[in-house]
MIDOSE-1310 file (N, C-alpha, C; in nm, 2 decimals, decimal comma, always signed):
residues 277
xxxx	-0,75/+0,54/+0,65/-0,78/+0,42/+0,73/-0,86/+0,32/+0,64; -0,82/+0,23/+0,65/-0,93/+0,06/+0,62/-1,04/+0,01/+0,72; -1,13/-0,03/+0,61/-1,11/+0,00/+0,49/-1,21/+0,12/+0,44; -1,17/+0,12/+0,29/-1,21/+0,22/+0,23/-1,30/+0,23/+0,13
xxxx	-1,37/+0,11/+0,09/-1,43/+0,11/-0,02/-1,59/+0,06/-0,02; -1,74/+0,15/-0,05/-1,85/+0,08/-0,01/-1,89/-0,05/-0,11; -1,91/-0,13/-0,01/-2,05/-0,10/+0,07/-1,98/-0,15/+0,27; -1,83/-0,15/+0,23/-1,74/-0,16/+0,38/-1,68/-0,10/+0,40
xxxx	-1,70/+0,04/+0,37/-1,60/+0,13/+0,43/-1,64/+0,18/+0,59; -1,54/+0,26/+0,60/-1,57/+0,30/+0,75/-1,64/+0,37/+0,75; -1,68/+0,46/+0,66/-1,69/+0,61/+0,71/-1,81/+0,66/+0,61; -1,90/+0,51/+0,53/-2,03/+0,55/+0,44/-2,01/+0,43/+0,38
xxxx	-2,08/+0,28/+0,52/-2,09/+0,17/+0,50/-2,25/+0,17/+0,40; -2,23/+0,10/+0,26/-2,37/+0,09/+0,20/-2,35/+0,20/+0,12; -2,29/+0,31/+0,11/-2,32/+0,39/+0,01/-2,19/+0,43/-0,06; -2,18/+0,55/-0,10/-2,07/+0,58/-0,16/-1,90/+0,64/-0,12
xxxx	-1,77/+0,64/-0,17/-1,68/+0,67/-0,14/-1,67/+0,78/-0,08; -1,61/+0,80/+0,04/-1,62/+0,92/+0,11/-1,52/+0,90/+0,23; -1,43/+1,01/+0,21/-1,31/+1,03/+0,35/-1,32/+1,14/+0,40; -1,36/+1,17/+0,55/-1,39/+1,28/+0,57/-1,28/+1,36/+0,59
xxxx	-1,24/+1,47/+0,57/-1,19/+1,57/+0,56/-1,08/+1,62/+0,69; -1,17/+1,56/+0,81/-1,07/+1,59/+0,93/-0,94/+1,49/+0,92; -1,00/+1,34/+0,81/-0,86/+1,30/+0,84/-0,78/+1,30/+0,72; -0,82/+1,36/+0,59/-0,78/+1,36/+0,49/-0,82/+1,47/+0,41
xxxx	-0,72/+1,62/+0,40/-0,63/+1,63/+0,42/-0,60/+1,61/+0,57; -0,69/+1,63/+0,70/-0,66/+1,63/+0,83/-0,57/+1,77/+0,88; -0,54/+1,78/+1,00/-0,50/+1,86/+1,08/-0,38/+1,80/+1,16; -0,23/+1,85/+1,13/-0,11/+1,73/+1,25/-0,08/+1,81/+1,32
xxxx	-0,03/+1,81/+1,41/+0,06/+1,91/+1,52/+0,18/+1,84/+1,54; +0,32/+1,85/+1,56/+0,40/+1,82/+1,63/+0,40/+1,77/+1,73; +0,42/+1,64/+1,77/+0,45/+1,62/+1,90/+0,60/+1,59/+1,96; +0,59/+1,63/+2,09/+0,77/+1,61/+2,17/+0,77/+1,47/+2,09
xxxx	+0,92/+1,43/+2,09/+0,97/+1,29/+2,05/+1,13/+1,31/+2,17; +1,16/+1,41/+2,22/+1,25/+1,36/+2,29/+1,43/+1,29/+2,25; +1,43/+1,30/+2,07/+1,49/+1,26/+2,00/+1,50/+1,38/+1,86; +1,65/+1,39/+1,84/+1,66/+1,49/+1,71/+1,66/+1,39/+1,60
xxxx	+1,61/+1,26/+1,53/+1,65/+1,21/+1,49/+1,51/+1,16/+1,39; +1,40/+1,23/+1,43/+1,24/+1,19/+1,37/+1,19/+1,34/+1,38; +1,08/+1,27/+1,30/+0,96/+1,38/+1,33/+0,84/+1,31/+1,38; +0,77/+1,37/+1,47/+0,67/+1,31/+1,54/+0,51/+1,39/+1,50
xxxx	+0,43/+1,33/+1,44/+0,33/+1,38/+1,47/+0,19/+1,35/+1,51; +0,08/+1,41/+1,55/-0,06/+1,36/+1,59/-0,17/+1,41/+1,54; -0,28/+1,37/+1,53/-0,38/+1,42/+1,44/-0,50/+1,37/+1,55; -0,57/+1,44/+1,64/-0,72/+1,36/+1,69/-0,83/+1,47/+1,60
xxxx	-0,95/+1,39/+1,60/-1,06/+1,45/+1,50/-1,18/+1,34/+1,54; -1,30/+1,43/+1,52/-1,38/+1,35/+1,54/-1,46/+1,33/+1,42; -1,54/+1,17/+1,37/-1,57/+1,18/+1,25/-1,71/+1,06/+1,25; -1,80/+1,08/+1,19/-1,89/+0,99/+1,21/-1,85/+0,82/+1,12
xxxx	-1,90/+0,72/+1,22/-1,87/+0,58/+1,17/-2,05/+0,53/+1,23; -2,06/+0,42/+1,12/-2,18/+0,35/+1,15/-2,32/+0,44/+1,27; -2,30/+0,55/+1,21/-2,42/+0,65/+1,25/-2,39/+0,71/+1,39; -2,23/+0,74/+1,42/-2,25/+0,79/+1,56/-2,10/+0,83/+1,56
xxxx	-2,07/+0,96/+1,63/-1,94/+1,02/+1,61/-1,82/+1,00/+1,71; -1,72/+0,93/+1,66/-1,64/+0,87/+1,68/-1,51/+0,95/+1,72; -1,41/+0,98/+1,77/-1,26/+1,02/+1,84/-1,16/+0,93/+1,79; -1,07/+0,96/+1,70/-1,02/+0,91/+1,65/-0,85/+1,00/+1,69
xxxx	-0,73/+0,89/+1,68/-0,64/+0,92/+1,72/-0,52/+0,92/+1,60; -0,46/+0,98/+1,52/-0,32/+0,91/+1,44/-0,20/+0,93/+1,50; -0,16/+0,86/+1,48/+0,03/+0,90/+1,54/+0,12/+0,86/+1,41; +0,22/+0,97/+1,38/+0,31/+0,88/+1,28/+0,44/+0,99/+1,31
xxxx	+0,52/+0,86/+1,29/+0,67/+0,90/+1,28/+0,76/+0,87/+1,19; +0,81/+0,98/+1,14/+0,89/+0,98/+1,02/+1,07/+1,02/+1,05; +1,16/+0,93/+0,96/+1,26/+0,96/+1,02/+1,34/+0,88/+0,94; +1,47/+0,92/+0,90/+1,58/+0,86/+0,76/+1,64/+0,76/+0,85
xxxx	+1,70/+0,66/+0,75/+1,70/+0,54/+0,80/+1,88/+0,54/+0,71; +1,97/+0,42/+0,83/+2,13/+0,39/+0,73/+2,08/+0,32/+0,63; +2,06/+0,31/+0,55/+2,04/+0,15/+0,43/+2,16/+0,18/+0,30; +2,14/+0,08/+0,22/+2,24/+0,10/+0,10/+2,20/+0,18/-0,05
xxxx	+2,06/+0,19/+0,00/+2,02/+0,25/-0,12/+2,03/+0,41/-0,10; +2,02/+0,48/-0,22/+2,04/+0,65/-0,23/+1,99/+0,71/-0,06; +1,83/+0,65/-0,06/+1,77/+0,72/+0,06/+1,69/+0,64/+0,10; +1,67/+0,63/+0,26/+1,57/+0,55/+0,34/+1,47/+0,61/+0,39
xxxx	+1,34/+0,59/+0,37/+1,27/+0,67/+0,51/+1,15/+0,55/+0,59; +1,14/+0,58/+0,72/+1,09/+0,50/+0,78/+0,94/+0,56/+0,84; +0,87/+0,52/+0,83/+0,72/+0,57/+0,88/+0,67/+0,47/+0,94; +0,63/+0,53/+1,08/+0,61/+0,42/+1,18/+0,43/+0,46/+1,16
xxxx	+0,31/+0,41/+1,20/+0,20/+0,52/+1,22/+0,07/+0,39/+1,31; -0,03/+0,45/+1,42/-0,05/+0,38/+1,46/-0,20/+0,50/+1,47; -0,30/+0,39/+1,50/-0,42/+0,48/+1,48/-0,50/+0,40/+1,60; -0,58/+0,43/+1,65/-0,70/+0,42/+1,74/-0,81/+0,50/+1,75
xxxx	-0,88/+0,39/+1,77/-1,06/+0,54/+1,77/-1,16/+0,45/+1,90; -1,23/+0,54/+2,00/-1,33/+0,58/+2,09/-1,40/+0,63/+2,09; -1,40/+0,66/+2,22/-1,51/+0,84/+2,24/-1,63/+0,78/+2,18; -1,73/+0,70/+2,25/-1,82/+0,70/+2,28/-1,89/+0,58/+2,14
xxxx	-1,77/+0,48/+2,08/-1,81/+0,40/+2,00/-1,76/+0,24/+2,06; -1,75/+0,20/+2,15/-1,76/+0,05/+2,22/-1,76/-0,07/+2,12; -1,88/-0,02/+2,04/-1,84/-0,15/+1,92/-1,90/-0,09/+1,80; -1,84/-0,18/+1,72/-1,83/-0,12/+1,55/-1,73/-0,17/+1,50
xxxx	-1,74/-0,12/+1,35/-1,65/-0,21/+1,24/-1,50/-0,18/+1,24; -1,44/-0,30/+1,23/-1,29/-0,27/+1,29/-1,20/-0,20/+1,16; -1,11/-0,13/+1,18/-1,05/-0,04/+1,11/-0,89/-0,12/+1,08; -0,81/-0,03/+1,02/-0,70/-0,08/+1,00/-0,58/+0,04/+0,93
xxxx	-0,45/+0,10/+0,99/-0,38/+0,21/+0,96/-0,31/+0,16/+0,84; -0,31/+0,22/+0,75/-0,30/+0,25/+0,62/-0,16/+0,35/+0,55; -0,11/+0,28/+0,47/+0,01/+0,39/+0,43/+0,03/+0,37/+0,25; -0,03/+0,47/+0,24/-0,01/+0,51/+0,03/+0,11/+0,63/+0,00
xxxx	+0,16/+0,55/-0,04/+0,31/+0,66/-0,16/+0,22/+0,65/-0,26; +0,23/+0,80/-0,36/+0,20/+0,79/-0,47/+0,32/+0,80/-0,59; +0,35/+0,75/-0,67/+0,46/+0,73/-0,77/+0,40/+0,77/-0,94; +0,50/+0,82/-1,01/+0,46/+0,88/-1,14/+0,46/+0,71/-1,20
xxxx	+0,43/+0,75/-1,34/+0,39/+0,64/-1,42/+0,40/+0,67/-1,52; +0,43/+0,60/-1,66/+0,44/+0,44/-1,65/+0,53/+0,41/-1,55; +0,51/+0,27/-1,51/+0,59/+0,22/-1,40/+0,56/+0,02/-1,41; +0,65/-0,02/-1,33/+0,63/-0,18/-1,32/+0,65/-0,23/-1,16
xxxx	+0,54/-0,25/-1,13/+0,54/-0,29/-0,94/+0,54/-0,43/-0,95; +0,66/-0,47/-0,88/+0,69/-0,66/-0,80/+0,68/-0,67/-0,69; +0,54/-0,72/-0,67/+0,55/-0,80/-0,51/+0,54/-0,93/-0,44; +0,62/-0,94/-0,42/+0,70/-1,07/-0,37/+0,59/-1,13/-0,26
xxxx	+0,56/-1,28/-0,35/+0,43/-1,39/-0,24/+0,56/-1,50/-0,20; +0,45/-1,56/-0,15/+0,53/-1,67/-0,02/+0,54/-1,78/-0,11; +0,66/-1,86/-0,11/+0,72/-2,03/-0,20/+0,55/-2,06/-0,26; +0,55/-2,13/-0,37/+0,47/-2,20/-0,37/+0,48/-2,32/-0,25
xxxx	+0,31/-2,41/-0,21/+0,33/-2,45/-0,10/+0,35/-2,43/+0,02; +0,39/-2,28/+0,05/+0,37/-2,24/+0,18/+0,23/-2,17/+0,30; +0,14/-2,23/+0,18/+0,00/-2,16/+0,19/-0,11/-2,23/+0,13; -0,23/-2,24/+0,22/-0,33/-2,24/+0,17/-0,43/-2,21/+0,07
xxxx	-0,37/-2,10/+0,02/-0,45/-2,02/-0,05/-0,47/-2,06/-0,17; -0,62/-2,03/-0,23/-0,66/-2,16/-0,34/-0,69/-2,00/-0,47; -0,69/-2,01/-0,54/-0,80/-1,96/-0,60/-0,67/-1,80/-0,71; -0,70/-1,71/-0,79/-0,60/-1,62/-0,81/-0,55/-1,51/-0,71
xxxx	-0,43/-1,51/-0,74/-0,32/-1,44/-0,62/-0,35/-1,30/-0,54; -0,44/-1,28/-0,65/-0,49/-1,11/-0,63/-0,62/-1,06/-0,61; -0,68/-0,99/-0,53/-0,80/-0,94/-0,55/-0,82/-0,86/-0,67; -0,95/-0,83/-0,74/-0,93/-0,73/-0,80/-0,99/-0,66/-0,77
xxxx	-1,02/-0,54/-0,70/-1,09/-0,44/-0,62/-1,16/-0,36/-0,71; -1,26/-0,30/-0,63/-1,38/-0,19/-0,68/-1,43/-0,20/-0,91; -1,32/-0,22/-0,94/-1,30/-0,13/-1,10/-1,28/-0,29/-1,15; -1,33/-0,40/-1,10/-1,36/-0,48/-1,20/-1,25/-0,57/-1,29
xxxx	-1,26/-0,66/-1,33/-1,13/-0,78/-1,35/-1,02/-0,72/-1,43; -0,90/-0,76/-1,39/-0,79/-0,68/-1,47/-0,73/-0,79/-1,56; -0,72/-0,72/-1,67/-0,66/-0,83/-1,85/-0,56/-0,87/-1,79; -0,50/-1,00/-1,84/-0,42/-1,07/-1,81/-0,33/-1,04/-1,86
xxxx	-0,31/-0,93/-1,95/-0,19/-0,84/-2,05/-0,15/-0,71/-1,92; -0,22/-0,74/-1,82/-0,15/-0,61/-1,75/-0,10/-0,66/-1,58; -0,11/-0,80/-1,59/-0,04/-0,85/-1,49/+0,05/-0,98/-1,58; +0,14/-0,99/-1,44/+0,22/-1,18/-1,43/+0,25/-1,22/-1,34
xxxx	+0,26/-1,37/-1,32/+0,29/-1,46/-1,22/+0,45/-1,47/-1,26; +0,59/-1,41/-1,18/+0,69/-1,49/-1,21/+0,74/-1,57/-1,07; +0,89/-1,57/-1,07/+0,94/-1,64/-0,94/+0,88/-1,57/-0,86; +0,84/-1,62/-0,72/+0,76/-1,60/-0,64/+0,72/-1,41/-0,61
xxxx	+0,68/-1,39/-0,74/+0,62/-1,26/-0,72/+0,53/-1,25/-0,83; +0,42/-1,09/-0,84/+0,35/-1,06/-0,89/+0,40/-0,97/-0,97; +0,41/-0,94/-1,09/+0,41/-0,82/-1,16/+0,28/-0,77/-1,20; +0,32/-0,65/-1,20/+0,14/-0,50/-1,27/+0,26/-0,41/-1,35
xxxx	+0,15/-0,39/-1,42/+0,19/-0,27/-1,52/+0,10/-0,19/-1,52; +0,17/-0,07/-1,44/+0,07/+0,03/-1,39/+0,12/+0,19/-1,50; -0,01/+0,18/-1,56/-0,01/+0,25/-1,69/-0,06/+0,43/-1,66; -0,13/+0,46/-1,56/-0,17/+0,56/-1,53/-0,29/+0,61/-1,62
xxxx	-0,33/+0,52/-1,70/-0,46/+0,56/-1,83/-0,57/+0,44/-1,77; -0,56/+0,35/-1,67/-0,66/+0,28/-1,66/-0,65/+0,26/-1,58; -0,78/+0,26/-1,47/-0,79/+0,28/-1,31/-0,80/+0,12/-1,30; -0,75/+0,05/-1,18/-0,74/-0,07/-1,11/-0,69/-0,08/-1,02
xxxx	-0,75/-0,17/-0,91/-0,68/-0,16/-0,79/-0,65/-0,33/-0,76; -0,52/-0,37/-0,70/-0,50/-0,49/-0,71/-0,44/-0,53/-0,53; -0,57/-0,57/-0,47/-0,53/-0,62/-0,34/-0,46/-0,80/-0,35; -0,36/-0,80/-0,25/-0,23/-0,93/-0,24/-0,26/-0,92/-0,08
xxxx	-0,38/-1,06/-0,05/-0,40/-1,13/+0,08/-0,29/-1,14/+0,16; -0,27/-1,11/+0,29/-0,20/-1,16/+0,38/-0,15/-1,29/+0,37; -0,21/-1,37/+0,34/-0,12/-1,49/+0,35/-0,13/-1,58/+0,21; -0,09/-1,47/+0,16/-0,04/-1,48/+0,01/+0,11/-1,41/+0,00
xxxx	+0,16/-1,37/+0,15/+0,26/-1,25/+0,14/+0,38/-1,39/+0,23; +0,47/-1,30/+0,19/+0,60/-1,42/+0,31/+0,60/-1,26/+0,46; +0,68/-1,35/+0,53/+0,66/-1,25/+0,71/+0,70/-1,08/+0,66; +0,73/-1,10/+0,57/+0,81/-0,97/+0,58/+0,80/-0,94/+0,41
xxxx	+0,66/-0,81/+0,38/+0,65/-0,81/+0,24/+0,74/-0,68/+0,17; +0,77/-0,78/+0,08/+0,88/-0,63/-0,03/+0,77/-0,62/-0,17; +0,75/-0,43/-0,20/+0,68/-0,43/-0,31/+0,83/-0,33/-0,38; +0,83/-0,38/-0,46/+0,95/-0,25/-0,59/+0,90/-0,25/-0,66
xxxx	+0,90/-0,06/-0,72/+0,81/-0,04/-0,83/+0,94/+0,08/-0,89; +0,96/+0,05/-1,00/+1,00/+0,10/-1,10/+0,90/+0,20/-1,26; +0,99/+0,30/-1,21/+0,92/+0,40/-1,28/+1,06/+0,52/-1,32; +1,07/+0,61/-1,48/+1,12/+0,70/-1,50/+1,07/+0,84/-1,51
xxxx	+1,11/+0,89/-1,34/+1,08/+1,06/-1,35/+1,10/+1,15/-1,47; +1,02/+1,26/-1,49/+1,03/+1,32/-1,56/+1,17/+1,38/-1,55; +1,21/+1,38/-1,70/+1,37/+1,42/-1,71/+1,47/+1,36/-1,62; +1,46/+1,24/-1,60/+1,56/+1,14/-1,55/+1,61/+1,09/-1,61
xxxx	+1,74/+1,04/-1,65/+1,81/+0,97/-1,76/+1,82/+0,87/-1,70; +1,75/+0,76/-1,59/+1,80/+0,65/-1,51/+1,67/+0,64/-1,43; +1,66/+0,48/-1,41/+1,51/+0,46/-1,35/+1,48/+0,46/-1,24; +1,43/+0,51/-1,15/+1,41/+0,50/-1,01/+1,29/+0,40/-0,95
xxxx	+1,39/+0,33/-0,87/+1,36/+0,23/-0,81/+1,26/+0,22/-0,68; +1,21/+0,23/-0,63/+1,11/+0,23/-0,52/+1,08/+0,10/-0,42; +1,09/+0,11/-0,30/+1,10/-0,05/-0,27/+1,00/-0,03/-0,13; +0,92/-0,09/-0,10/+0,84/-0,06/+0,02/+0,85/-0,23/+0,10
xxxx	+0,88/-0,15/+0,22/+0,89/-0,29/+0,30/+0,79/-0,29/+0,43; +0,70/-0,38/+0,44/+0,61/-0,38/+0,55/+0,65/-0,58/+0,63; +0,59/-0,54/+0,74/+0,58/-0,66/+0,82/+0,46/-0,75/+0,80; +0,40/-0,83/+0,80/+0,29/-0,91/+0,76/+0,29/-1,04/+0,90
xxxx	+0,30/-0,99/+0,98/+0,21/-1,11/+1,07/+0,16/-1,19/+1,09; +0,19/-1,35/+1,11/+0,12/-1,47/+1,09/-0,01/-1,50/+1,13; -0,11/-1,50/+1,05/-0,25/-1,51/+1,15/-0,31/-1,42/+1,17; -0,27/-1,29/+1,14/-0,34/-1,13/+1,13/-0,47/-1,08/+1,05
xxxx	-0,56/-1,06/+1,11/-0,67/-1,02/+1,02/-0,63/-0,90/+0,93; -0,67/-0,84/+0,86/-0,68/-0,76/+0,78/-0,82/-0,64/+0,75; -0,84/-0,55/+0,80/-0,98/-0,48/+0,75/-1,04/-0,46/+0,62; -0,90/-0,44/+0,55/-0,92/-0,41/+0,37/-1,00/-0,57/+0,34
xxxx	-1,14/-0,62/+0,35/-1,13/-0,76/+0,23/-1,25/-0,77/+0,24; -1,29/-0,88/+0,12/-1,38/-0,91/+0,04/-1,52/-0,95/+0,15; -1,59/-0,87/+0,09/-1,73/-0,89/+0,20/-1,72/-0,83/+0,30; -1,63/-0,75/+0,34/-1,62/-0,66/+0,49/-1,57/-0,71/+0,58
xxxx	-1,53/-0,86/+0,62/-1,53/-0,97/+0,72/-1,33/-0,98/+0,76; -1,31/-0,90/+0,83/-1,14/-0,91/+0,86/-1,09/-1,01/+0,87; -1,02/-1,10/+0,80/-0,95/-1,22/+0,80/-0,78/-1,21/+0,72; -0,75/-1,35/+0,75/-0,61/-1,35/+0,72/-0,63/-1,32/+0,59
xxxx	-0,72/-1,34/+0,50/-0,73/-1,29/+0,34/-0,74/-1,21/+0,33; -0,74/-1,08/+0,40/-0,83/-0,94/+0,37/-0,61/-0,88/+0,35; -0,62/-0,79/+0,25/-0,53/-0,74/+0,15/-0,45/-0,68/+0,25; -0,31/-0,70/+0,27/-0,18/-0,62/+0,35/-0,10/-0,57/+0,25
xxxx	-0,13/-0,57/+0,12/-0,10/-0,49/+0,02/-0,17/-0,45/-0,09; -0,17/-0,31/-0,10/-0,23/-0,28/-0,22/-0,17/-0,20/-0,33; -0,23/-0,25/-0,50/-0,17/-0,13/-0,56/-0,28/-0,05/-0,64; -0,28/+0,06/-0,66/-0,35/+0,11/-0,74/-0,30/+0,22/-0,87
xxxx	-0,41/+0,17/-0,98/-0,37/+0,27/-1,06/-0,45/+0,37/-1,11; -0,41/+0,49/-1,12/-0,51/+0,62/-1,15/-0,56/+0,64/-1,29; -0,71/+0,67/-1,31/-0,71/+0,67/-1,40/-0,66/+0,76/-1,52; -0,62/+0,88/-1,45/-0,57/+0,99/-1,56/-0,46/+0,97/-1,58
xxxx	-0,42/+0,99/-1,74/-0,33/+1,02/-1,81/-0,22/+1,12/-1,82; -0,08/+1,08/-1,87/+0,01/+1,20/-1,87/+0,04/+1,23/-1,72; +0,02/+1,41/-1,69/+0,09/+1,43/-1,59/+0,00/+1,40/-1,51; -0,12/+1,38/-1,51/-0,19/+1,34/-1,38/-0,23/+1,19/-1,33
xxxx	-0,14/+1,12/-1,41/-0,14/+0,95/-1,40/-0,08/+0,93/-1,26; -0,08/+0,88/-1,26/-0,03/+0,80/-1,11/-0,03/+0,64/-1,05; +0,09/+0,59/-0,97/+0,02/+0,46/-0,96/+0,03/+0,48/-0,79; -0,03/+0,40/-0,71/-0,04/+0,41/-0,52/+0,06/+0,28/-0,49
xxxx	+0,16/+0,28/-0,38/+0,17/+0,17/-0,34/+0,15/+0,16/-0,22; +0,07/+0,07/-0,13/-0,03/+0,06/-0,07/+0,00/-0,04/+0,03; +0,02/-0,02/+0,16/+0,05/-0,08/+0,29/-0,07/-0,08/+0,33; -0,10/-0,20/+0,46/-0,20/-0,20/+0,60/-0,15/-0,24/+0,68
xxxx	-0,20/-0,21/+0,82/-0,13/-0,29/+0,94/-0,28/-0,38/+1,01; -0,28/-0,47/+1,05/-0,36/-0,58/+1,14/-0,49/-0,45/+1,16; -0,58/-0,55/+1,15/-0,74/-0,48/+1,23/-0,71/-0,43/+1,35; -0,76/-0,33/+1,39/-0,79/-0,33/+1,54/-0,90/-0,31/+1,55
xxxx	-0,98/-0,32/+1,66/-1,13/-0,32/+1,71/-1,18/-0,16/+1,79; -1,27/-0,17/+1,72/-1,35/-0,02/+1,82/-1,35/+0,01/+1,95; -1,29/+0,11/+2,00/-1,32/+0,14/+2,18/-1,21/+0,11/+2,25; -1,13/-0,01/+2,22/-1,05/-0,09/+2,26/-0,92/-0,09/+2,24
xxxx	-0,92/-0,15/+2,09/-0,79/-0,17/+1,96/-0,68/-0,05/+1,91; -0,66/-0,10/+1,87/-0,54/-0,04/+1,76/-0,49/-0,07/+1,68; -0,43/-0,03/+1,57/-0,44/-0,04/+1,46/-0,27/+0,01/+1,42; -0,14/-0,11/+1,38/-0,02/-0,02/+1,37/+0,05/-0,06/+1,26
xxxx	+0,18/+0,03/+1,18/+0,20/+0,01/+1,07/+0,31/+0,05/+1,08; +0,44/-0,02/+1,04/+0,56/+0,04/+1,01/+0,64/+0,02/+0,85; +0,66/+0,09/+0,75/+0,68/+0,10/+0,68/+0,82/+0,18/+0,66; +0,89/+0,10/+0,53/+1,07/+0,14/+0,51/+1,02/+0,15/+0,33
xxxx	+1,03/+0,30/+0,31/+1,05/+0,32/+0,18/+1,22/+0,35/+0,13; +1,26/+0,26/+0,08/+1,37/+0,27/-0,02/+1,36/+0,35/-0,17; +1,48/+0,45/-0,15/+1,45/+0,50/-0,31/+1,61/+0,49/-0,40; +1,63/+0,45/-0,53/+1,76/+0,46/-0,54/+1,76/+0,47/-0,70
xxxx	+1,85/+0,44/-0,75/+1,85/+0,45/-0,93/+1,86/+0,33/-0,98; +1,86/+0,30/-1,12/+1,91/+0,20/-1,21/+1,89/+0,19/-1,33; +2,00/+0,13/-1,38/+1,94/+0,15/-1,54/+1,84/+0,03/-1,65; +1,82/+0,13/-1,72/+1,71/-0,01/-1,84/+1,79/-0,15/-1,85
xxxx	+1,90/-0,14/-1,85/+2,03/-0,32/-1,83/+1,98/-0,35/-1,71; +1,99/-0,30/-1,62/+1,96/-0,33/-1,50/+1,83/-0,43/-1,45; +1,74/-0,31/-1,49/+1,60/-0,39/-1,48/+1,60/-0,46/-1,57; +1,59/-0,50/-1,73/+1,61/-0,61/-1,77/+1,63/-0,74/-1,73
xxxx	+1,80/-0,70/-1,71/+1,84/-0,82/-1,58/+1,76/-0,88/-1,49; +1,70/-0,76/-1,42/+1,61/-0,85/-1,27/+1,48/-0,89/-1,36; +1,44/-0,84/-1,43/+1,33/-0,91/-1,50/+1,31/-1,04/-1,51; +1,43/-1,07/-1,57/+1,46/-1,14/-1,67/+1,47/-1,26/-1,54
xxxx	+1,57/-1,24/-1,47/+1,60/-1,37/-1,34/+1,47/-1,38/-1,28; +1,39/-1,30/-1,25/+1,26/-1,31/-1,21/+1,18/-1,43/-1,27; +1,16/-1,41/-1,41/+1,10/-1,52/-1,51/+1,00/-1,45/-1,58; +1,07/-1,31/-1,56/+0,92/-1,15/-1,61/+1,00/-1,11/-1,74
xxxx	+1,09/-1,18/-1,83/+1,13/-1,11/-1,94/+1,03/-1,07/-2,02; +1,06/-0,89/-2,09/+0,98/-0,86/-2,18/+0,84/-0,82/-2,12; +0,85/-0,83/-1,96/+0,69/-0,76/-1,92/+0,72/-0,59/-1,92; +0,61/-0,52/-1,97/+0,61/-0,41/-1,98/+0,74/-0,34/-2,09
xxxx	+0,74/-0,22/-2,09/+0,87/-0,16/-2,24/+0,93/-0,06/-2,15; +0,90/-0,07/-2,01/+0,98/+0,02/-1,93/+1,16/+0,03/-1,92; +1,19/-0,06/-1,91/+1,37/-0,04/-1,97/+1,42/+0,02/-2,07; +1,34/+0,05/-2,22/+1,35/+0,13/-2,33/+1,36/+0,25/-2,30
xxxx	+1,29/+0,28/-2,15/+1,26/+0,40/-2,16/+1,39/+0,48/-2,10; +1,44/+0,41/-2,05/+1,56/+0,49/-1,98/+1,67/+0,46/-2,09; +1,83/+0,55/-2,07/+1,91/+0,54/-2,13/+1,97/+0,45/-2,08; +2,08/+0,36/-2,16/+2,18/+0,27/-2,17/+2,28/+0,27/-2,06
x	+2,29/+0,20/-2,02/+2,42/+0,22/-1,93/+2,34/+0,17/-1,79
């Protein structure tokens, strides 16, 4: 849940990083869905927020989707919290894939001109400014080169995003002769606060995408690709998120190519890595 990071997290506002256990790893049960076509599940737990213990609800539903790529999956997930907290700091449902690394993540912002937004495209969260050798600005997207040797987390404001955000990240599995492509598609809502943002204060700036990279190296590198859904409020709210992970192959020509039309030639050496063809 959002957000997550002190001195505005939910769950150890002012002090240090901390997710409590009931909801991470957490406890799910199956629930009926009434449908052979998902999986349904629920999680309630109760967990302290802003000094008083809270009832907290998750719901998520998982389920393959027709698309054109190799495989689809759809994850619906919607969160609410009560039980005895009326008001408090608003929350927001959350969805992290983790992906091997090295890798190259593009996420697609709104025309130039379609936005307000003044200032650089990206947050740079908790871990402090990121070199301008490990990002780029091309056609209307962002590239990261998410290295798995240097921790950074890179939040992309809501209305920095077009209605309907696409992140693809490219990356070669171990003993893969072909690169696998990753594509995450969320909804972004016009006018939607956000819980993830700067200063704690939910607004249309506060990050509906995130990426992160882990700091360890080799096999324990990692990069996150990182969904939110709209604030919801304490007692009351809700908090909902539907996400469409695409997964499929392609080769080093391939990505090249889209690089290249992008206006990202030569970011990153990740097409080397794969074989020809």
């Amino acid at each position: 849940l959002a957000p997550e990071h002190a001195p505005q997290s939910l769950f150890e506002p002012g002090g240090a990083w901390r997710c409590p256990p009931e909801l991470d790893p957490g406890t799910f049960r199956e629930a009926p869905s009434g449908e052979g076509d998902d999986i349904r599940l629920v999680s309630r737990f109760d967990a302290p927020v802003a000094g008083r213990t809270v009832r907290f609800e998750v719901r998520r539903r998982i389920r393959l989707e027709p698309a054109g790529a190799a495989l689809a999956l759809r994850v619906d997930q919607a969160v609410s919290y009560g039980g005895g907290a009326e008001e408090g700091p608003c929350f927001g449902a959350w969805a992290i894939l983790q992906a091997p690394t090295p890798g190259i993540a593009l996420v697609e912002t709104a025309p130039p001109g379609s936005t307000g937004a003044a200032g650089r495209p990206f947050h740079d969260e908790f871990f402090g400014p990121l070199p301008a050798g490990w990002w780029r600005g091309g056609e209307c997207c962002l590239a990261f080169w998410m290295s798995g040797d240097r921790q950074f987390k890179a939040g992309v404001p809501a209305d920095r995003l077009p209605a309907v955000s696409r992140v693809e990240y490219f990356c070669r599995p171990a003993g893969a002769r072909r690169l696998l492509q990753i594509t995450q598609t969320v909804e972004v809502p016009r006018g939607a606060r956000y819980a993830e943002a700067p200063g704690g204060v939910p607004a249309s700036g506060g990050d509906a995408v995130q990426l992160y990279n882990h700091l360890a190296g080799g096999s324990l590198g990692y990069a996150e690709l990182e969904g939110h859904g709209p604030a919801g409020k304490a007692g009351s709210g809700s908090s909902a998120l539907s996400v469409l992970y695409e997964f499929d192959w392609l080769s080093g020509r391939e990505l090249s190519r889209l690089l290249r039309d992008r206006g990202l030639a030569g970011f990153g050496n990740l097409p080397a890595m794969a074989t020809t063809g």
